[in-house]
N, C-alpha and C positions, 0 to 999 in steps of 0.2 A: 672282421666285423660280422654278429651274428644277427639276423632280423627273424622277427614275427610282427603278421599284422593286428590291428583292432580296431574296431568300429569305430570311426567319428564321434563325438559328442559334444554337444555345445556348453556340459554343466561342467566341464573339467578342468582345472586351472595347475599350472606348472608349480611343482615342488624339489626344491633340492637338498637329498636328502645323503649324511655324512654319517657311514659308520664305520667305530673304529673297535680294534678288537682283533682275538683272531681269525683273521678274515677272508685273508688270502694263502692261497693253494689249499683251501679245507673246498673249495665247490660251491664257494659261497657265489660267483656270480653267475650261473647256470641255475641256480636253486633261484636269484631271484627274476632271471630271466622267466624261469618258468612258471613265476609265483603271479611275475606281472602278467603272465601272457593268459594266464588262468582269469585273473582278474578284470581284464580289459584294461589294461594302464598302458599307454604307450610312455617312448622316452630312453632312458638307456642306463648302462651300469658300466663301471670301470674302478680299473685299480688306478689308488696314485699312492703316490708317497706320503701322503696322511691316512688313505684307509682305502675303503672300495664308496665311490659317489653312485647313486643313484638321482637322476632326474627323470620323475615320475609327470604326467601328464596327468589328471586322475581327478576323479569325484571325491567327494570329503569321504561318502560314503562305502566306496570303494581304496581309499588311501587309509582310512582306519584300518579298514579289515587289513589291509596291506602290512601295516607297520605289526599289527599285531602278529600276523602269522611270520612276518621276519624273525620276530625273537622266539616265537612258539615252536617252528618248525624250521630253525634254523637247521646246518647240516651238523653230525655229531661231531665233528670235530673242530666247531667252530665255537668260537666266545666271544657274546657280544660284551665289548664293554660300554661304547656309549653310543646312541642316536642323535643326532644334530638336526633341526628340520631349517629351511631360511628358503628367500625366498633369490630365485636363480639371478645372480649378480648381474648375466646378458639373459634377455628371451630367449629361449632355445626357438629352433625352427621346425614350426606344426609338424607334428610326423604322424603318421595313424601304425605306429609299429612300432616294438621295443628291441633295442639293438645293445649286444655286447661292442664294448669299444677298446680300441686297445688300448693297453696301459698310461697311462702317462704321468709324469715325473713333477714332482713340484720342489717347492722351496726346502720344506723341511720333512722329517721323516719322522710319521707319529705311528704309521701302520708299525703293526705286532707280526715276528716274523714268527710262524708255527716250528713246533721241533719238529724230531724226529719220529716218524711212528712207527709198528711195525707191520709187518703184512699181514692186513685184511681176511678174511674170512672168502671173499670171493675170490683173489688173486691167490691163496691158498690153492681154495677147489684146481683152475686153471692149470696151478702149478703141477699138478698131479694128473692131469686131462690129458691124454696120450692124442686126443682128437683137436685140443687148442694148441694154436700156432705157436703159445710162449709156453708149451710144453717143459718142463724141465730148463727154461730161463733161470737163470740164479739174479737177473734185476731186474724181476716182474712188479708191477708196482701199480697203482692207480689213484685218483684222489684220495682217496680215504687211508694210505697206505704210505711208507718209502721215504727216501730222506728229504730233508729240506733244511733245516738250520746246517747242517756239513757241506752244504753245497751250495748254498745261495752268496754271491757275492755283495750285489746292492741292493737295495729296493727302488723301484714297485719287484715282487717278488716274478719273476717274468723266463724264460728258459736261456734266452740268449743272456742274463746276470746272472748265470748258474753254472756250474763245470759240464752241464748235461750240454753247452753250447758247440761240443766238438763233435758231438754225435747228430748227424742231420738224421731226420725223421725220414720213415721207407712210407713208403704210398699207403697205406693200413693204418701206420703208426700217425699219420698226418690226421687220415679223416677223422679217426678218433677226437683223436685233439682237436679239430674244429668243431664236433659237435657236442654241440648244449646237451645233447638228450643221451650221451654216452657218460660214462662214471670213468672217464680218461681225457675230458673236457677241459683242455690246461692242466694238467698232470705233466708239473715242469719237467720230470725225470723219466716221462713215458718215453718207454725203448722196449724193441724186440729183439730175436737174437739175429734179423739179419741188419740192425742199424745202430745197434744200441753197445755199452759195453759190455767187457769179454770177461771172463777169468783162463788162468794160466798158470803151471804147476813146472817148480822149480826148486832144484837140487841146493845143499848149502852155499854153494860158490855164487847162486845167483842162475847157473847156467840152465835154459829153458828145457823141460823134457817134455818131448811130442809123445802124448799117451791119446786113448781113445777116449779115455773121460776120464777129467781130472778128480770127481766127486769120488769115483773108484776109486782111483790112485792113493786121495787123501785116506781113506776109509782103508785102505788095504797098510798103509804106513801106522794111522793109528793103533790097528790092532797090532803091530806089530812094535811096539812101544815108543816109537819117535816123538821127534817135539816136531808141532808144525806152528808156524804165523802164518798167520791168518789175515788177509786183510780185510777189514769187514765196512759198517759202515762209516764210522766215526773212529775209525785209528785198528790197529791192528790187536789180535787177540794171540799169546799162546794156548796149544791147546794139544791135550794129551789125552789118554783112555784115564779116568778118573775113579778106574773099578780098579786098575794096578797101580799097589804099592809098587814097582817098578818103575814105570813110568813118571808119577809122580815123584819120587825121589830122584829120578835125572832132572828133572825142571826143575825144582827145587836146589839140587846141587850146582846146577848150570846157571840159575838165576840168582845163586846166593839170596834165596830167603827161606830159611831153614823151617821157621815156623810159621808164618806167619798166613793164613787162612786164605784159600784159595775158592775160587768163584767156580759155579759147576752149572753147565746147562744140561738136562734133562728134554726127553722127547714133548712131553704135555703134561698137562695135569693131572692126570691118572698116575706116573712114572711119580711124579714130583709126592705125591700123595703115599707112594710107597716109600718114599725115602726118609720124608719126613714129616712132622705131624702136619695138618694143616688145616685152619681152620675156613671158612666160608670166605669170610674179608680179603684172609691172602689168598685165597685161591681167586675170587677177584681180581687181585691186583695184580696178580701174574700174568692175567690174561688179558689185563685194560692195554691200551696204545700205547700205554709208553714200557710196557713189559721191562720192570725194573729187577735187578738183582733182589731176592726178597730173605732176609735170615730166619731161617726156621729151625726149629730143633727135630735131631735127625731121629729116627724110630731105632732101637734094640734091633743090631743086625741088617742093616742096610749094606746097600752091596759096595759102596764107597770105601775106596782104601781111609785107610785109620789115617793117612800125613794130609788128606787134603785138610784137616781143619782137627790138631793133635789139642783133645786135654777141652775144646771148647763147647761150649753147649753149643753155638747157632754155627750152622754153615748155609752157604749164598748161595741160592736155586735161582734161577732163571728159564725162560723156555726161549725157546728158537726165536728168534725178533726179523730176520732177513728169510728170503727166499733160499740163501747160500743154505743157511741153518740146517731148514726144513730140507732139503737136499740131502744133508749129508746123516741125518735120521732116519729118512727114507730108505738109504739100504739096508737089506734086511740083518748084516751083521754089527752095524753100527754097535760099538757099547751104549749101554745103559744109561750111562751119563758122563760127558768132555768136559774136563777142566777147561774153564776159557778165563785164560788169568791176562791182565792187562799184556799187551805186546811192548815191553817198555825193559832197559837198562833198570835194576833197582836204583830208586829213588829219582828218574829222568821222567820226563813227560812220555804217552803211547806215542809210538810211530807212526804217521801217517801216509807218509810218500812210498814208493815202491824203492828206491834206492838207498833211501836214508835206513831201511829196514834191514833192507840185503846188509849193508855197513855194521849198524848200530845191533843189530841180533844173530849178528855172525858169532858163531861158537856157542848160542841156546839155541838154535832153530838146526835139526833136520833136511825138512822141507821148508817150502814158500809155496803161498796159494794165494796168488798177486790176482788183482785185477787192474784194466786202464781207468777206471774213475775218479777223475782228481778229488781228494776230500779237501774244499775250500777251511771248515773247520772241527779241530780235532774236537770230541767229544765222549768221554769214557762211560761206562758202563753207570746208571745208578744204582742206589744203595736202601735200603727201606728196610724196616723194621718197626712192624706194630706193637704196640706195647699200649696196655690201660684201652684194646678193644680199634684204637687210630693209629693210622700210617706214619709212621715221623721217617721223615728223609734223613738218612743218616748221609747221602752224600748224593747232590743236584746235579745231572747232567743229562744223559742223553733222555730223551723223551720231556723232558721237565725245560730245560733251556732252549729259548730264551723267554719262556714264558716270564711277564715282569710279573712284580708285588704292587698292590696298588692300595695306598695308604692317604688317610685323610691328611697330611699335611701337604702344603706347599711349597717347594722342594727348588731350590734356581740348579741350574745346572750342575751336577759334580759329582767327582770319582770317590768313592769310597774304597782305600785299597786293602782292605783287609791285612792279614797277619804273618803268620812264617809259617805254620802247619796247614795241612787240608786248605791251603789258598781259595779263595777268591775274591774278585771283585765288584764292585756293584756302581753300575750310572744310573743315576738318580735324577728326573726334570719333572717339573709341576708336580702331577700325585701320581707318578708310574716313578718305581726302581727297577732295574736290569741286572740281578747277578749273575755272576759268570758261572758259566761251567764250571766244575772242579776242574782246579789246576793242579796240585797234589802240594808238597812240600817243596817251598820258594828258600833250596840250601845248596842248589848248584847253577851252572849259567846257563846248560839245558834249558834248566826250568822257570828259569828267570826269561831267558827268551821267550818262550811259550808265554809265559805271563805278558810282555810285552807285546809280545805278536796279538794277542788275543784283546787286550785292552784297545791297539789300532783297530781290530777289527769290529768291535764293539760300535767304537766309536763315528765309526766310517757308516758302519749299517745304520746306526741313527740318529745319522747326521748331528751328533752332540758333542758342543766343544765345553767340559767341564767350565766354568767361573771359580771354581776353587776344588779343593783337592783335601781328605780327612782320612789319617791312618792311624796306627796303634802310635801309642807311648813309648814301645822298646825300639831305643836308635838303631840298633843293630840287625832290625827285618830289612831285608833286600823289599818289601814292599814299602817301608817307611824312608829308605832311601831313596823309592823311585818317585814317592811323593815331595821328598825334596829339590828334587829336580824340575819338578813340574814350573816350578816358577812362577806359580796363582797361592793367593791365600788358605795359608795350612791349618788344619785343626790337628791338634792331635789326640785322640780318644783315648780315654783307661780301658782296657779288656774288657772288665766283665760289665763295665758300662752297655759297652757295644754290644755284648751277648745282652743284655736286660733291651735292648732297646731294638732289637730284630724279633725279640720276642713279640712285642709292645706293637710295633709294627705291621705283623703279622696279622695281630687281633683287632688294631684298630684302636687302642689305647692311648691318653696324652697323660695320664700319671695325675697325683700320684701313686705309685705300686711300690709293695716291697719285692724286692730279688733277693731272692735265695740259687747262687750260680756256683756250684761242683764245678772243677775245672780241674789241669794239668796246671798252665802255666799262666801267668797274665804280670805285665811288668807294673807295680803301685808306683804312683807318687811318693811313696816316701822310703824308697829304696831297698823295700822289699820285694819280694817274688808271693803273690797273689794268687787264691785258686780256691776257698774257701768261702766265698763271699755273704754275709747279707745286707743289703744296701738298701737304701731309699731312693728312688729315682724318677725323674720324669725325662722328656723326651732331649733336654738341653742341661742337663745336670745333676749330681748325684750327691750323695752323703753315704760313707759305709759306719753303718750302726754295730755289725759283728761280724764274728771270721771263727774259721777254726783256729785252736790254740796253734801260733807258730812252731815248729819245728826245724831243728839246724837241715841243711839242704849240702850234707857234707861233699867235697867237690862240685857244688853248682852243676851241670847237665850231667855230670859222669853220677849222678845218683840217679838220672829218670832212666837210665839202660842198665844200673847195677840193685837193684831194689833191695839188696841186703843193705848199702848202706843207709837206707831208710829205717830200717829196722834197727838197725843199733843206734840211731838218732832219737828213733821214739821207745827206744830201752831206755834211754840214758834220760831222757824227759820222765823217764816213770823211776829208775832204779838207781841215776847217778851214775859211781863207777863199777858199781855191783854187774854193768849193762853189759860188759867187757865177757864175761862169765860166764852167759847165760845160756842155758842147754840149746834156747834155740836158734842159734846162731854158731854152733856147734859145727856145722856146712862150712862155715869161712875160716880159711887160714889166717892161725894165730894171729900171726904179723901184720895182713892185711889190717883185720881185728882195731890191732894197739894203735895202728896209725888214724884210723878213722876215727876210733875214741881220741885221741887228741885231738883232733880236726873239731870233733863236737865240741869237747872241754873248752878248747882255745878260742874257737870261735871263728882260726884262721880256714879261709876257703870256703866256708860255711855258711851263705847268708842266711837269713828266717826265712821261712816261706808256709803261709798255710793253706798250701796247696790241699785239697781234695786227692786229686791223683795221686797223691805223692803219699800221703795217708794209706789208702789204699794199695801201692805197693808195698810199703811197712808192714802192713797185714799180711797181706799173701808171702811175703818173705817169711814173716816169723811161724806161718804155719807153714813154710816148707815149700811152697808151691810155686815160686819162683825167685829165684836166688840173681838169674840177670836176664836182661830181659833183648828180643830180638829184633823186637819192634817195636812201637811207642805204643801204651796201653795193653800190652797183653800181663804183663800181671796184673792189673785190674780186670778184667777178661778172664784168667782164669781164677781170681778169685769168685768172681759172680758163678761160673761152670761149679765150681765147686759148692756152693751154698743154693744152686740148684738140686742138689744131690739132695738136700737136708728137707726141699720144701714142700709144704702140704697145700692144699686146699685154703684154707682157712689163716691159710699166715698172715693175710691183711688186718684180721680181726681181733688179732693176739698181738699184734705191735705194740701195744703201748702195755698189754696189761703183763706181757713177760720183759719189756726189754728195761722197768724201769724197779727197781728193788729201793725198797728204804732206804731212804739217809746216802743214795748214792746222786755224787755231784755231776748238777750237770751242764751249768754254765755260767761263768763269773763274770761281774763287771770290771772293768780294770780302763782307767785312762778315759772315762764315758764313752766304753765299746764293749760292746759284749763279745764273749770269748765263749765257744764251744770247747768242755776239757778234751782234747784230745788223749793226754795221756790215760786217763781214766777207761779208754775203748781198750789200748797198751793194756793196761792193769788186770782187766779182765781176760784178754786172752791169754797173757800170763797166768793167771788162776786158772783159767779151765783147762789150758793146755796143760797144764801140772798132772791134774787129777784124769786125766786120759780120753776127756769128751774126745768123739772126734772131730774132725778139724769143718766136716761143712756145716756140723753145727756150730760151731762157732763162728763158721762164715758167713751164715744165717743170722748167727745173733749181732755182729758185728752192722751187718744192715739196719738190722731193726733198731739197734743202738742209738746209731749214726740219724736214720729217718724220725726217732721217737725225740731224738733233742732237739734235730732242725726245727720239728713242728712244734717243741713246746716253746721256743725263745719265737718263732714268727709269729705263735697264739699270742705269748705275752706283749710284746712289740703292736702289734694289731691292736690290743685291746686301749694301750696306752697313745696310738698314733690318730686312733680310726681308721685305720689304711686298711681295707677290706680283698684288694686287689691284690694277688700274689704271681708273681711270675717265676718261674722254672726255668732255668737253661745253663749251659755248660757244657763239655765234654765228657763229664762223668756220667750226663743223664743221657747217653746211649746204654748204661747198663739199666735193663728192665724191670729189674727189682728195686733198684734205686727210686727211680722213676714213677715205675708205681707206685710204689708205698707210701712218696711223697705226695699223689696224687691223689691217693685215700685219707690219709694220716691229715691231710691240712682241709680236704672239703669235707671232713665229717668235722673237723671244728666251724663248721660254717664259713669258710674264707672260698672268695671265687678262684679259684687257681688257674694257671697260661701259661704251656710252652709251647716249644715249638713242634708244627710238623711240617708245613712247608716250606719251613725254612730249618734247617739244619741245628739243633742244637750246639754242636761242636763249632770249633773254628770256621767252617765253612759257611757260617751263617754271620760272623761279626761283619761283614762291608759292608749288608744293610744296615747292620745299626749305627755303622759310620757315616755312611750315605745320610743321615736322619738326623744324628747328632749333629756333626759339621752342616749340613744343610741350616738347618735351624739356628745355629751359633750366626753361621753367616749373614742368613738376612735379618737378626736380630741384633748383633752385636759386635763384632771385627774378629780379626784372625784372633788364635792363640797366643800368638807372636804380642801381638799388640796390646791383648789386657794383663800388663804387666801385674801381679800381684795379685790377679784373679785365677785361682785356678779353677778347673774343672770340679775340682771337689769342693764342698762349702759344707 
């Protein structure tokens, strides 16, 4: 308990005052200790499991200014969300002094746990101060800095509910912490290096090697091209010299992922700025608290081997986020820039434990650069990508979680479990939702554990027991399985519902909007495969009005990793059995060829599907550009890298007036649905690809195509609806061009347009909109189960 005194006053009357938000470990109860003690307020502050209380003693005139400068001069990394004023349930007992109290625990848990940040500006300086005692600490940290959501077990947020509980405080490290007027005032994770934890440098087998500094040690391996794991803050990192193709092609061979775009830290911003282009915003965002992976396009001639990110315009910058980081920059022969690619088996969740590493990353890892800090919970790297001037999170995790979404409806209790790509999930009470970290792809029992480990802990932290439980449509997601088990009333969401309605969410919208949702994959009600979408929607139900033209989906998934046979699907949509023939498919073996054309003809193995994504690899197949693919989305990826080659200045402005010629078709009614021609894009690239354009012009014009028909049937559609409101979302709208264009193309016809950026366009974003739908169904109307005959769609 901390005191200050204050003058007596006869005009002052007791206030109790509730704020919630985030509140705790940002320095919010030292900020208001010192705000009261300025003011003359006597009385006290404390955490509890709904927020931090204050009971103020105080003149009207004096308690104004008070409340005001709480939200004005809050601390920065704090977010008020709401003030509650009432009046104290017992009298407190007269005090003439304002005292911190310690924590304490109530019924239910409303306080906001803060993420993760990274190190500060002052704990920086320090770290590099040969004259400060945490000299070259690699888990130097202070309020304003260092983990919290990876290590907090309960709430009230407090040191002994945190893994820092095993490390007692040294006589230095104490006073700090008890003093108000110090910026390590409750700094749950405050540690030095004679009290606090260690790091520790080890061979592939696990076995310890006694070095005289392990930062050397690590720094003398990577020059010499080893893989090392890393333990960091929120799970482990591989990490290699990111300037040798050497290097990077043993992790890649070791990691079995051949292609697929590797994440790269860089010293600051100056470095990052040489590498790749960069404009003001991202160079912001590199440098805010939650220092996200940022994709940028990389400059002619960067010193980056050509494998960390082969064929793609954007590769993933980041700067040093931990103390470790800045450490191992600090030597003077550090490379340029470390691959730091998740510490994970392909397709399993990152490691977090020190043994499950040693085990699980046996045969990629070198070295191990362990430390003892238990990370209570795993949380991987974020993902960001500005596009149309705004940040859209391409994927929510460290630094960003567990911050919730806070949305005008009112919400009973429940789990939204999201889908089977980019996982996650989202708890939903009154108007606050909670999505999860990224959990990655829910296709092995790794990951499925992690999923479940991660929902208990959720849950546990805030103190919330779902009333019912809302997942995708397709039976066959391990997350729509685990919602059958739940044994509470089920909703089940259509896909791109749930993308329309995180978007909705996000902005604060109840409908109705038109959605227009670019996707991969989404299971219909009517037993097709989905991805195409435009719908009418509001926050509890939907109607889809049009789709891109269906297309056979020859072998169902064995076409999202083979994208030739896409191409000879949307041949045979344009050419029939001419499609068999055709020079550009010329790449595929004959016989492969003959079979897939009967697969299409026949119809066997083949359902429809007017996937977006799936379009998009048909495209990039037929121009050559990716024939199978290594990972999900990289032929669409590298069709965008390719029609980046083609683009000017002014391509916004010339969208409609080159990509639309006489008399060409561009969307049919059929069955009172409107149909985007797909074949007709086929048709064209066929033609130009004849007469020798090359192909990123064509991949150019394929965009413009694509954005000039969406916007002319959502113009038409509008005009006949009045639906003025349009929403954006999908998986396909991480590609930028898409994105934008859509973005121009539809507000130059007057229409308000919304997607997402805080919330994740892709899969990682649909539990909101489940969390929202099923929420609303429920206290409105019974499970899914139970309205027989009612479906979701009307």
């Amino acid at each position: 308990m901390t005191n200050s005194s204050t003058k007596p006053d006869p005009q002052k009357r007791w206030v109790e005052i509730l704020v919630r938000g985030i509140v705790q470990g940002v320095g919010f109860r030292p900020f208001v200790f010192q705000l009261a003690s300025r003011l003359g307020i006597s009385g006290s502050v404390t955490n509890t499991s709904d927020g931090v209380v204050i009971k103020a003693h105080a003149s009207d005139s004096a308690l104004l200014r008070f409340l005001d400068d709480l939200v004005n001069q809050a601390p920065p990394l704090a977010r008020i969300v709401s003030i509650e004023k009432r009046e104290p349930a017992d009298k407190p007992v007269e005090t003439d002094s304002f005292q911190i109290k310690a924590s304490e625990t109530t019924a239910t848990a409303q306080a906001i746990i803060p993420p993760d940040v990274a190190l500060c500006d002052d704990c920086l300086r320090e770290l590099h101060d040969p004259q400060d005692h945490r000299h070259r600490y690699p888990f130097i940290n202070c309020t304003n800095c260092g983990p919290r959501f990876s290590i907090i077990e309960t709430l009230p947020y407090d040191r002994p509910r945190t893994s820092m509980k095993v490390f007692p405080m040294c006589r230095l490290c104490t006073t700090e912490y008890g003093d108000p007027a110090n910026r390590r005032y409750h700094a749950q994770p405050n540690a030095c290096s004679q009290c606090g934890p260690r790091i520790s440098w080890h061979n592939a087998q696990g076995k310890r090697i006694e070095v005289a500094d392990v930062v050397r040690a690590a720094i003398d391996a990577i020059n010499d091209d080893k893989v090392l794991a890393i333990r960091g803050l929120g799970g482990f990192h591989l990490c290699v010299n990111a300037c040798s193709e050497a290097a990077v092609a043993l992790l890649r061979a070791r990691k079995n992922r051949p292609a697929k775009p590797l994440a790269v830290m860089v010293r600051d911003g100056d470095d990052a700025a040489r590498v790749c282009y960069l404009t003001n915003k991202e160079a912001a965002i590199l440098v805010s608290p939650e220092h996200p992976i940022i994709l940028l396009h990389p400059r002619p001639g960067h010193p980056l081997a050509e494998s960390v990110a082969p064929a793609l315009s954007d590769i993933g910058i980041m700067l040093p986020y931990t103390p470790l980081h800045h450490l191992l920059f600090s030597e003077p022969d550090c490379p340029t820039a470390l691959v730091m690619t998740s510490g994970n088996v392909a397709g399993e969740p990152i490691c977090t434990g020190n043994k499950e590493a040693l085990q699980r990353l046996r045969g990629i890892a070198d070295f191990f650069l362990l430390h003892d800090r238990h990370i209570v919970t795993r949380v991987d790297d974020s993902v960001v990508k500005v596009i149309a001037s705004q940040p859209r999170l391409m994927r929510r995790s460290r630094g960003y979680v567990p911050t919730p979404v806070f949305v005008p409806y009112e919400l009973p209790p429940i789990l939204g479990c999201g889908g089977g790509l980019k996982s996650t999930f989202s708890l939903g009470r009154g108007h606050t939702i909670f999505p999860s970290q990224h959990i990655g792809d829910l296709f092995n029992l790794a990951s499925y554990d992690f999923y479940q480990e991660s929902i208990d802990n959720l849950k546990r932290l805030f103190t919330l027991d779902p009333q019912a439980v809302a997942c995708d449509l397709h039976p066959d997601y391990l997350s729509t399985r685990y919602a059958e088990q739940c044994g509470l009333p089920l909703y089940r969401i259509q896909h791109h519902h749930a993308h329309t309605v995180a978007v909705m969410a996000e902005h604060g919208l109840r409908g109705p909007v038109l959605a227009v949702v670019l996707d991969g994959t989404g299971y219909g009600p009517d037993g097709t495969i989905w991805g195409g979408e435009l719908l009418q929607a509001d926050c509890v139900s939907y109607r889809r009005l049009g789709s891109l033209q269906p297309l056979h989906l020859p072998g169902g998934d064995a076409a999202s990793s083979e994208p030739w046979r896409m191409a000879l699907s949307a041949l045979y949509a344009t050419l029939g059995s001419d499609a068999e023939s055709s020079p550009l498919v010329d790449g595929i073996d004959q016989e492969r060829r003959r079979i897939v054309m009967q697969m299409v003809a026949s119809g066997f193995n083949s359902p429809l599907t007017s996937s977006c994504g799936r379009l998009f690899d048909a495209v990039a197949a037929l121009l050559g550009l990716q024939f199978v693919s290594s990972f999900e989305g990289e032929a669409a990826m590298r069709l965008e890298a390719c029609a980046r080659t083609a683009f000017s200045g002014n391509w916004s402005d010339e969208l409609d007036t080159n990509a639309e010629p006489a008399g060409d078709i561009r969307f049919l009614e059929k069955d009172r649905r409107w149909e985007i021609i797909s074949s007709e894009f086929v048709k064209r690239v066929v033609h130009t690809s004849k007469f020798g354009t090359d192909r990123s012009v064509v991949a150019l014009q394929f965009h413009s195509w694509l954005i000039s028909r969406i916007s002319h049937l959502v113009e038409k559609i509008s005009g006949t609806s009045g639906i003025k409101e349009i929403v954006l979302s999908g998986g396909c709208l991480q590609n930028g061009l898409l994105l934008e264009g859509l973005l121009f193309s539809l507000s130059r016809r007057g229409l308000s347009v919304y997607t997402g950026s805080a919330i994740p366009n892709n899969d990682g974003g649909i539990s909101v909109g489940q969390a929202v739908i099923g929420g609303l169904q429920h206290v409105s109307r019974g499970t899914h189960e139970s309205r027989t005959g009612r479906g979701q769609s009307r």
